[in-house]
FIGURO-866983 format. One line per field, with one value per residue: residue in three letters; x, y, z of N, C-alpha, C in turn. Coordinates in pm, 1 decimal. Example, Ala and Ser with C-alpha at 12.3 -4.5 7.8 and 13.67 -1.06 7.14 Angstrom:
BEGIN
r: c(ALA_SER)
nu: c(1319.0_1285.0)
nv: c(-569.0_-225.0)
nw: c(780.0_708.0)
cau: c(1230.0_1367.0)
cav: c(-450.0_-106.0)
caw: c(780.0_714.0)
cu: c(1320.0_1290.0)
cv: c(-330.0_3.0)
cw: c(780.0_787.0)
//
This chain:
BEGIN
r: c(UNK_UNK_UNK_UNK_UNK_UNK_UNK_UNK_UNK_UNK_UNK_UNK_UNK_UNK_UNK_UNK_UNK_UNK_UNK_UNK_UNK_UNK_UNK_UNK_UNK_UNK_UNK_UNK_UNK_UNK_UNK_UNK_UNK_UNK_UNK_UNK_UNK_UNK_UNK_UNK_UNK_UNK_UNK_UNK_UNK_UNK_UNK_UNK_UNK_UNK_UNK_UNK_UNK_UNK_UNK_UNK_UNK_UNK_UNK_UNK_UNK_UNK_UNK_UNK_UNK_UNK_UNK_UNK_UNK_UNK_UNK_UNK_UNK_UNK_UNK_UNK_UNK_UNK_UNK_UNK_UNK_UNK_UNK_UNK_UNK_UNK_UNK_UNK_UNK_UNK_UNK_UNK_UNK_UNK_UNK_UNK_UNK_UNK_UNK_UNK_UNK_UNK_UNK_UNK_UNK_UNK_UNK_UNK_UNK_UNK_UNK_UNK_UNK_UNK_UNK_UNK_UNK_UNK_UNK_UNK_UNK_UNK_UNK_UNK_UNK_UNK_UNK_UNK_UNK_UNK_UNK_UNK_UNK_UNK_UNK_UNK_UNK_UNK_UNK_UNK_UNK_UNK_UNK_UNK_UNK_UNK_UNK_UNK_UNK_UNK)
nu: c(-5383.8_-5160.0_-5035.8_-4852.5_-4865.3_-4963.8_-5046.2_-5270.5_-5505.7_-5737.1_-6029.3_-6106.3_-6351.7_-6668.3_-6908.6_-6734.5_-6629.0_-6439.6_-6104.7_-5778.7_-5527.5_-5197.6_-4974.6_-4699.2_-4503.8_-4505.0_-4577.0_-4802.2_-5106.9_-5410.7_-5815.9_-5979.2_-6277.7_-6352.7_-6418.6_-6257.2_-6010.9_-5791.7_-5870.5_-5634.8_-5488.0_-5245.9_-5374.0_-5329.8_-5350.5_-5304.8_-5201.2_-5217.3_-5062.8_-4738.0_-4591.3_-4406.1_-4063.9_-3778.5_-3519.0_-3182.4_-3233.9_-3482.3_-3859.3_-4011.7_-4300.5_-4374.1_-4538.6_-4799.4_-4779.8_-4828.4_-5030.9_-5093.3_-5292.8_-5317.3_-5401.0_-5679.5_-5783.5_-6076.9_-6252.0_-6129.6_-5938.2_-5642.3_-5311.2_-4997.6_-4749.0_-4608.5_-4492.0_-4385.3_-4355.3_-4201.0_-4242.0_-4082.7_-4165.8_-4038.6_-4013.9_-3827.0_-3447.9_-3263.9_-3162.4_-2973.3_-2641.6_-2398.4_-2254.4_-2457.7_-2680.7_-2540.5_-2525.8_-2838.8_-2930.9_-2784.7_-2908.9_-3168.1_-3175.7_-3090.7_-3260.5_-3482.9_-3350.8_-3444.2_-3733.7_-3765.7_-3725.8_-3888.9_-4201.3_-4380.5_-4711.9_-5027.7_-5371.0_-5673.3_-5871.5_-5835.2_-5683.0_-5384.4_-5151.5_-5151.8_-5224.1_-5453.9_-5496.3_-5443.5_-5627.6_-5833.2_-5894.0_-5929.1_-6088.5_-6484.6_-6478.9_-6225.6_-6237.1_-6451.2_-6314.0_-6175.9_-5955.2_-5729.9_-5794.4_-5694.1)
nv: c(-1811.1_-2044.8_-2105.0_-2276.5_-2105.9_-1867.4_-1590.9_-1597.7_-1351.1_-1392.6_-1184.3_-1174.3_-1055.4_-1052.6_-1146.6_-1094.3_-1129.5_-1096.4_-1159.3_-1085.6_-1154.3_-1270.5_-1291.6_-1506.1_-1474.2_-1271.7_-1109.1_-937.6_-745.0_-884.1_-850.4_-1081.8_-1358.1_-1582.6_-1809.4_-1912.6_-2010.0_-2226.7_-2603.0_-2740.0_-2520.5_-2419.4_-2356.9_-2051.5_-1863.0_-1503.9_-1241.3_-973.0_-771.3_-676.8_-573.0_-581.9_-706.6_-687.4_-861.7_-1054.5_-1278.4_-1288.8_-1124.9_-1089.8_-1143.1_-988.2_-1111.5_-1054.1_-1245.7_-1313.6_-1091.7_-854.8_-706.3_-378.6_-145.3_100.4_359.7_604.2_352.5_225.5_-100.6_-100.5_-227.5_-438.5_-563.9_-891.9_-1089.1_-1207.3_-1319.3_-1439.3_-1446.4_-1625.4_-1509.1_-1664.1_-2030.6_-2194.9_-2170.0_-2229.7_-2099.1_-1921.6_-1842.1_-1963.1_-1758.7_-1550.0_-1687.5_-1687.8_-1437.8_-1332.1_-1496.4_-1351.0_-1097.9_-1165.7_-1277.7_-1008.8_-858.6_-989.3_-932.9_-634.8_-661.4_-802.8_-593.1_-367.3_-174.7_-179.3_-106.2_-121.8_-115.4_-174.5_-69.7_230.2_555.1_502.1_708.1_959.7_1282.3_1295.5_1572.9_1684.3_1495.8_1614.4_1849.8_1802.4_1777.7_1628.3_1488.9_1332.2_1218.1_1020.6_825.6_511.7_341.5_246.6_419.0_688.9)
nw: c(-8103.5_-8261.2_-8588.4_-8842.9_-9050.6_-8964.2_-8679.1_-8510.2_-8337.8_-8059.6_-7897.5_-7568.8_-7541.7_-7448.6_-7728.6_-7930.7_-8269.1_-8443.3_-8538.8_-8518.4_-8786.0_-8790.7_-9054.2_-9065.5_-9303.1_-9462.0_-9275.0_-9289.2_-9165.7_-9074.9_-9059.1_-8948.0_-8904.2_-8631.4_-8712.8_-8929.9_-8791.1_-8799.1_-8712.0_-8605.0_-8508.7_-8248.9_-7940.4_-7654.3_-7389.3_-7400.3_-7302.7_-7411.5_-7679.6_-7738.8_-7904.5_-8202.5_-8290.3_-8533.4_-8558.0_-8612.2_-8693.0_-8795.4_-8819.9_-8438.9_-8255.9_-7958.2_-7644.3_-7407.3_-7185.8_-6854.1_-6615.8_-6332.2_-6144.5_-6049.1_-5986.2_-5986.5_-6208.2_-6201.0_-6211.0_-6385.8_-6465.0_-6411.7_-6530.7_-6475.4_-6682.7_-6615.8_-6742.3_-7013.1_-7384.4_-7667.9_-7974.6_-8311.5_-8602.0_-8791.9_-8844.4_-8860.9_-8820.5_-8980.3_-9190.7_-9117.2_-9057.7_-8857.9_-8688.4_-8698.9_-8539.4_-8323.6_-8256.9_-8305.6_-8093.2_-7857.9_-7873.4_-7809.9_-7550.7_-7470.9_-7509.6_-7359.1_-7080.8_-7109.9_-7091.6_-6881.5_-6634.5_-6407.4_-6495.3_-6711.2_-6823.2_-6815.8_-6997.6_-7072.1_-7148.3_-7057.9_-7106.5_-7116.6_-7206.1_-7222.5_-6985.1_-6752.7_-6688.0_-6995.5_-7150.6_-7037.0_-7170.5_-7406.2_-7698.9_-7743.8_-7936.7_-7991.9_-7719.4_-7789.4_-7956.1_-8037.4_-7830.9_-7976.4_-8224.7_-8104.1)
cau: c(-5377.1_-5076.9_-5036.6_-4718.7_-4830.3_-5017.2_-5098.4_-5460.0_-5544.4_-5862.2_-6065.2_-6184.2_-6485.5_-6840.7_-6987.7_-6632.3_-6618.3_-6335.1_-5976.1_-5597.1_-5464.3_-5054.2_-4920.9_-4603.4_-4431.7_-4562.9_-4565.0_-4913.3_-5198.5_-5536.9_-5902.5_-6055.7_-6306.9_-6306.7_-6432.1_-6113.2_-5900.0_-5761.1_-5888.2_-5501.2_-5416.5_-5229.5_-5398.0_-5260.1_-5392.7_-5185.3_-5305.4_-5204.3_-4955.2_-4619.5_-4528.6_-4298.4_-3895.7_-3673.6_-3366.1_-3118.3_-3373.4_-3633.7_-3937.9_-4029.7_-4369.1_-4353.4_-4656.7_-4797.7_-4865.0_-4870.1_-5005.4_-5099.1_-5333.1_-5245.3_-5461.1_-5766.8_-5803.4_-6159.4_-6348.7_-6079.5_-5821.8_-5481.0_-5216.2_-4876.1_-4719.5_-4521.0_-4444.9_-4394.9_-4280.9_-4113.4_-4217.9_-4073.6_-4259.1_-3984.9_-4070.6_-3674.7_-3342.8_-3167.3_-3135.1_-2872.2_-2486.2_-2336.2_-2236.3_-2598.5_-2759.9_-2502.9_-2563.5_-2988.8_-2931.0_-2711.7_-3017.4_-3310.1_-3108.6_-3098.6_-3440.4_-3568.4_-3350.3_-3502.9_-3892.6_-3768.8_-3764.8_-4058.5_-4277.6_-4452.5_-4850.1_-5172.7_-5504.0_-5750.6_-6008.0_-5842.2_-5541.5_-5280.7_-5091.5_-5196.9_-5225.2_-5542.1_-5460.9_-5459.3_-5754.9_-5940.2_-5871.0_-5955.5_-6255.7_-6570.4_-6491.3_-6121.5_-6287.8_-6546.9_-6252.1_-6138.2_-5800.6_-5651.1_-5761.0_-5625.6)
cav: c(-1936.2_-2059.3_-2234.6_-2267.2_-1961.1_-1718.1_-1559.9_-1545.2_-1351.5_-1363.4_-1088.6_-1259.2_-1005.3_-1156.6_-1078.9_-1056.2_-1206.8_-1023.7_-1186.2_-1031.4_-1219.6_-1184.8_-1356.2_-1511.3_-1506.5_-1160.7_-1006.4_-900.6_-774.2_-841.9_-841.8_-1190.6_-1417.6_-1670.2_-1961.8_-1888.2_-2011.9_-2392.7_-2634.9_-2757.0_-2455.8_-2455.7_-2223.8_-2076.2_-1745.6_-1399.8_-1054.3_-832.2_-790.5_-568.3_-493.1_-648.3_-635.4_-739.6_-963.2_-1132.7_-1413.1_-1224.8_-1053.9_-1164.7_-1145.7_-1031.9_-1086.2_-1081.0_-1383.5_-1276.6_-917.9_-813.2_-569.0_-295.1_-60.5_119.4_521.9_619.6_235.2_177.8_-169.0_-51.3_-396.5_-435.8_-660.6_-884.9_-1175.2_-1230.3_-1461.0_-1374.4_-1600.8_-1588.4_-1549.4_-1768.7_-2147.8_-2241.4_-2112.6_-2309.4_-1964.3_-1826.7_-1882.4_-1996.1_-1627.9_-1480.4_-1749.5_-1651.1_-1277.2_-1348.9_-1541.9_-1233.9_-997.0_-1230.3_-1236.3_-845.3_-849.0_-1085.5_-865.5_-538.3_-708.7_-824.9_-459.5_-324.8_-78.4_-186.3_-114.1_-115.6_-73.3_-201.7_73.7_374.2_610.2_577.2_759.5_1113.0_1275.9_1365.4_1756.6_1698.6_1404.9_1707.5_1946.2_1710.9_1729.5_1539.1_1388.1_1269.8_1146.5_888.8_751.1_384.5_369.4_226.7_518.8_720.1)
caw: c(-8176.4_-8358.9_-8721.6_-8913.4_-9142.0_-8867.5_-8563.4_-8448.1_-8185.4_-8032.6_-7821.5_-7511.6_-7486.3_-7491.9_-7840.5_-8001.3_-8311.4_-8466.0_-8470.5_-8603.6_-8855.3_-8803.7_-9127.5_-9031.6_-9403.8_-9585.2_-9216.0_-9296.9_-9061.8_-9118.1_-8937.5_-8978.3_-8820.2_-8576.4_-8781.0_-9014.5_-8731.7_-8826.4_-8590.8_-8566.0_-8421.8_-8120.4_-7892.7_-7551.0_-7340.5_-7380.5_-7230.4_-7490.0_-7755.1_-7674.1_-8009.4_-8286.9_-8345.7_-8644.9_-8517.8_-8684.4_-8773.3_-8890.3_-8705.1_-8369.1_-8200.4_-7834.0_-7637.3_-7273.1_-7099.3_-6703.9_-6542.9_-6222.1_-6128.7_-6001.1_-5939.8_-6076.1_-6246.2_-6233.5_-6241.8_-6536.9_-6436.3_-6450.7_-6528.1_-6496.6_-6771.5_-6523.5_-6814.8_-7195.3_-7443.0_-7804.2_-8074.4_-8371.5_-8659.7_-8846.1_-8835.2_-8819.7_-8791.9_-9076.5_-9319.8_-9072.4_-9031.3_-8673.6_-8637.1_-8691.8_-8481.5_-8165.0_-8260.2_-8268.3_-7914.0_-7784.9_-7877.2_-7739.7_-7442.1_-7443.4_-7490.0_-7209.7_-7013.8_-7096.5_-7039.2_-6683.3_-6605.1_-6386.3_-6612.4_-6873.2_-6796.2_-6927.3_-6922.4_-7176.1_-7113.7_-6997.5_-7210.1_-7030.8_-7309.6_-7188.8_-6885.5_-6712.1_-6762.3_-7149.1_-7166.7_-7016.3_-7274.9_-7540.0_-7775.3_-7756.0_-8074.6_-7928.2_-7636.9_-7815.1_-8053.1_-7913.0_-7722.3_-8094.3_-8305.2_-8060.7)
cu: c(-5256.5_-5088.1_-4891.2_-4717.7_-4891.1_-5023.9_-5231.7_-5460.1_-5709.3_-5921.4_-6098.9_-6308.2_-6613.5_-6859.0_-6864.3_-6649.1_-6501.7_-6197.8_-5846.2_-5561.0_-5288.9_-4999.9_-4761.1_-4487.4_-4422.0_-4545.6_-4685.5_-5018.3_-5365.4_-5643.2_-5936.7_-6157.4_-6328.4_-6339.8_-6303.0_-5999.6_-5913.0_-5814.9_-5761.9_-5447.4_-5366.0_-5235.8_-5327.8_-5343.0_-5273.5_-5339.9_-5333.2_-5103.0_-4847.1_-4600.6_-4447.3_-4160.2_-3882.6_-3535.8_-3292.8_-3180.0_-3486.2_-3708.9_-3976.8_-4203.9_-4379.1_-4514.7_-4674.6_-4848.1_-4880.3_-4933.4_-5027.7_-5157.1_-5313.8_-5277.1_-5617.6_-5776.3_-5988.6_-6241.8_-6227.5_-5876.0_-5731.0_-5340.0_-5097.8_-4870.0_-4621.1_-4410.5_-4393.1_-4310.1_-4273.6_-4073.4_-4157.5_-4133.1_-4158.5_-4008.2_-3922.0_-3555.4_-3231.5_-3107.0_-2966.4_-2736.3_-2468.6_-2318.6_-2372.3_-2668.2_-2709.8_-2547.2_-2705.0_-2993.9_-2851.1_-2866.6_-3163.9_-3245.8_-3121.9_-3224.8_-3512.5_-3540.1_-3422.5_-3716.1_-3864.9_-3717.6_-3890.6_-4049.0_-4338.0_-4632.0_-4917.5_-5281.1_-5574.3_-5887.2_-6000.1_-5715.9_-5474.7_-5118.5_-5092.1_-5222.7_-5345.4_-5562.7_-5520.5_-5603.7_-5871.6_-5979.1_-5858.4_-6115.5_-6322.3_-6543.5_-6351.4_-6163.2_-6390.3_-6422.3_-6229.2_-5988.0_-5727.5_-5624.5_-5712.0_-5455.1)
cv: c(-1927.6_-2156.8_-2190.8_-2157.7_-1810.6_-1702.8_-1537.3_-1493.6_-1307.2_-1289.1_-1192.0_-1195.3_-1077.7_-1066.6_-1086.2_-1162.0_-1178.8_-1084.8_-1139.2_-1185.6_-1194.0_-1297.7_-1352.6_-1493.9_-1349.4_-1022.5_-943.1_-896.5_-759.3_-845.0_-990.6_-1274.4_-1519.6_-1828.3_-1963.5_-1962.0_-2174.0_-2444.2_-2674.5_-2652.6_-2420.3_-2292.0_-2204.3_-1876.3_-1663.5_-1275.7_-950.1_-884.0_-590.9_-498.2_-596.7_-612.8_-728.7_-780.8_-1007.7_-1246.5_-1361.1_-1113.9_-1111.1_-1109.5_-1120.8_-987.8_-1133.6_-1154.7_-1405.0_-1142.1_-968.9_-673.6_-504.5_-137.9_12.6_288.8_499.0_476.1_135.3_79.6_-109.6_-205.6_-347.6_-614.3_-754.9_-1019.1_-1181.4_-1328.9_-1415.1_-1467.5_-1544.7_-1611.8_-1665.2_-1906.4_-2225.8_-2135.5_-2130.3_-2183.1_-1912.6_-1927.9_-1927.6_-1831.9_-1528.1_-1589.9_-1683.2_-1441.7_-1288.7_-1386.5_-1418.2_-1131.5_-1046.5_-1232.3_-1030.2_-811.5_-889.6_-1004.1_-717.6_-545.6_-754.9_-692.1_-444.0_-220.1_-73.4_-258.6_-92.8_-138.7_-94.4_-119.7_243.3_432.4_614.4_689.9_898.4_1130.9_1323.9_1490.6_1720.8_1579.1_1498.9_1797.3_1890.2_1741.5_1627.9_1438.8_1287.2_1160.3_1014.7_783.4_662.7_415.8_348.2_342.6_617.9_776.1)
cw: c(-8269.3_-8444.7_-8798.4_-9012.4_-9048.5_-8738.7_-8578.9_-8359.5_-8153.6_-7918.8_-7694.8_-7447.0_-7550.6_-7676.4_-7890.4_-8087.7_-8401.8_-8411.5_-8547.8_-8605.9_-8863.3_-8900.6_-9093.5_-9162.4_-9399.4_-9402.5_-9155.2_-9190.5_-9115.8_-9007.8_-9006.5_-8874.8_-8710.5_-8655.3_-8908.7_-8912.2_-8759.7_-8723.0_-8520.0_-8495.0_-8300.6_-8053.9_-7722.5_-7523.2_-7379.1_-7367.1_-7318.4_-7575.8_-7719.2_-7796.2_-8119.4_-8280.8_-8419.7_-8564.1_-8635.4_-8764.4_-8822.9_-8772.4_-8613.8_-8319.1_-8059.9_-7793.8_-7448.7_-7199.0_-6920.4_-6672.8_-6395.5_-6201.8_-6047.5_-5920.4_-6069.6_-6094.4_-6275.6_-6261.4_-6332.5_-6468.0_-6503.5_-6430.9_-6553.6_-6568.9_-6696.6_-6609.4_-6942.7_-7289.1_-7650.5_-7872.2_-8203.0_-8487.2_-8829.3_-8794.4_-8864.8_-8862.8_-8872.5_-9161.2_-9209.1_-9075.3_-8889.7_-8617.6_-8561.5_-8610.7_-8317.2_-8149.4_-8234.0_-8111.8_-7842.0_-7810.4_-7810.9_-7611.7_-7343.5_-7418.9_-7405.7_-7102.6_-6954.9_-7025.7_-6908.3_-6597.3_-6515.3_-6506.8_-6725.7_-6798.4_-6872.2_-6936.8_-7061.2_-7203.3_-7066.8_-7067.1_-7080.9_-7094.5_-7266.3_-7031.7_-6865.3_-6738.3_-6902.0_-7190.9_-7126.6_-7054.1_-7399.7_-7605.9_-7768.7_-7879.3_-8029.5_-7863.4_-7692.6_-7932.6_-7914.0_-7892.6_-7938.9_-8190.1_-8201.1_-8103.1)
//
């Protein structure tokens, strides 16, 4: 869900009531709930979130709006990221010069390029961070943390 000051994102598991708050000003991440989300907000599916970068315009948001599965480890879907889309969490472009606007468009450029890459997978249930070998030589206590604390 988007609103002119946040990101919402919402789980789409049953029982989830739990949603990230990504304050678009301050930056800020919080946990909040779903009746917190504006009804104005304009909502739209995404798979996952990629990560953040700092540009010329500020920080951007990139996030994954296609996969493709791909295969499965042990029961546990394995996705390839095959889309994404890189909002920014600025709400216009007016602060910059002509220079820094063609420099920001030269780096979102760079960037679209590097995400139309194969390789960027993922798996909402299984580490793919580690290798089998070392997930097997892990402590019981390792093993029950969620993929995040991780």
């Amino acid at each position: 869900h988007i609103t002119p000051e946040k990101f919402y994102v919402e789980a789409c598991d049953d029982g989830a009531d739990d949603v990230l708050g990504i304050d678009r000003v301050s930056t800020e991440v919080t946990l909040t709930v779903k009746k917190d989300i504006p009804p104005s907000a304009v909502t739209r599916p995404i798979f996952g979130i990629l990560g953040t970068i700092r540009l010329v315009a500020g920080t951007y948001l990139i996030v994954i709006t296609k996969k493709k599965k791909v295969g499965e480890i042990f029961s546990h879907a394995i996705w390839k990221a095959t889309d994404f889309d890189i909002l920014s969490y600025k709400k216009t472009m007016l602060h910059l010069t002509d220079i820094q606007l063609q420099d920001n468009k030269v780096f979102l450029s760079m960037l679209n390029h590097v995400l139309s890459v194969d390789g960027f997978y993922f798996s909402t249930t299984y580490d793919l961070t580690h290798t089998l070998q070392r997930l097997a030589n892990t402590s019981p206590e390792f093993q029950e943390m969620s993929l995040l604390e991780r």
